[in-house]
C-alpha angles and dihedrals in degrees: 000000000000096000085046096053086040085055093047100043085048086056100038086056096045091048098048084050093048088048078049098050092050087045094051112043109180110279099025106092100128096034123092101266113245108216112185103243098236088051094055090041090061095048098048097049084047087054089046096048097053084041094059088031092060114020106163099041090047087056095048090054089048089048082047093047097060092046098061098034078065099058092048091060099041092056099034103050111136111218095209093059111042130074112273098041141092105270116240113250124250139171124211136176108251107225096230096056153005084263121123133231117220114169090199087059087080099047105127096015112044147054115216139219117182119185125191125201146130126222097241086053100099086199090052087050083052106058092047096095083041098053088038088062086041092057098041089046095051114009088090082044096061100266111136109202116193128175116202116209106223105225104323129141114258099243094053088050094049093044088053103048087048097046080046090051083232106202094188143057121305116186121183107235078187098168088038099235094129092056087047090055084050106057088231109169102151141046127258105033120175114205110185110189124177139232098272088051097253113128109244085169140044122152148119079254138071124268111259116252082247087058092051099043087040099068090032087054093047087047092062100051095063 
């Protein structure tokens, strides 16, 4: 019985890598991965066998798994990333200019939004009209909203923010290292930072209207 959950948990793992590996072709990292459909197919009736095949030993290793997910997280947060921390700095080009974009530039004066997409990303295309009200509503109240272009070129950028009629911001993260920074595996991310530079927001969503008012409101009564 050892040799056979050694053998499973050898497999399980091999299996989940090669599924990975299909998931995640060199390069594309930020693009919606392609599996051909025979091939995932293959991998996830292999998963499900061993699964059935081995029950309690697959849920030992999940309960394993958390655990240890958890741990990974506890001792690798990084406390320029997460909310209640003081955000890490950055500088990007802005598309519409030369102008450069510093985030520390607004430390004591600003809040921040920072929004990243990608203009393949549906539920990117989606927040625009959100993130344009966001920006009418606040921007004459103090709010800074940015949105950072997660490796793009810069024409197809520029012809869809156009063609979106974009309000705000919009930086160009072209080799992709602010996003890295960032921890950013998924689009959209929100990042809502106050005026003092510390994150009170991080999500996929948007940050709620309270959220907004209220560090608009805290930054006017310094």
């Amino acid at each position: 019985m050892k040799y056979k959950n050694i053998f499973f948990i050898f497999t399980f793992s091999a299996t989940i890598r090669q599924l990975a590996e299909l998931a995640d072709p060199p390069k594309q990292q930020w693009r919606a991965p392609f599996i051909p459909l025979e091939k995932c197919k293959n991998v996830i009736n292999n998963i499900i066998k061993y699964i059935n095949n081995n029950m309690y030993c697959f849920a030992k290793i999940v309960i394993a798994m958390y655990f240890l997910t958890g741990l990974t997280c506890l001792f690798s947060a990084d406390s320029g990333i997460d909310v209640g921390n003081k955000s890490i700095d950055f500088s990007l080009n802005e598309i519409s200019s030369t102008t450069t974009f510093k985030l520390s530039k607004y430390n004591g004066k600003n809040p921040v939004l920072i929004n990243f997409f990608a203009t393949w990303c549906p539920y990117c295309v989606q927040e625009i009209p959100e993130l344009n009200k966001v920006y009418t509503e606040y921007n004459k109240k103090g709010l800074i909203v940015a949105a950072v272009n997660v490796q793009e070129k810069n024409e197809k950028v520029a012809s869809f923010i156009k063609k979106k009629k974009v309000l705000y911001k919009i930086l160009l993260d072209s080799n992709g290292e602010v996003s890295k920074k960032f921890k950013v595996f998924g689009l959209p991310t929100n990042i809502l930072i106050n005026s003092k530079g510390v994150i009170v927001f991080r999500g996929n969503n948007m940050p709620s209207k309270e959220d907004i008012e209220k560090i608009l409101s805290s930054k006017k009564k310094k």
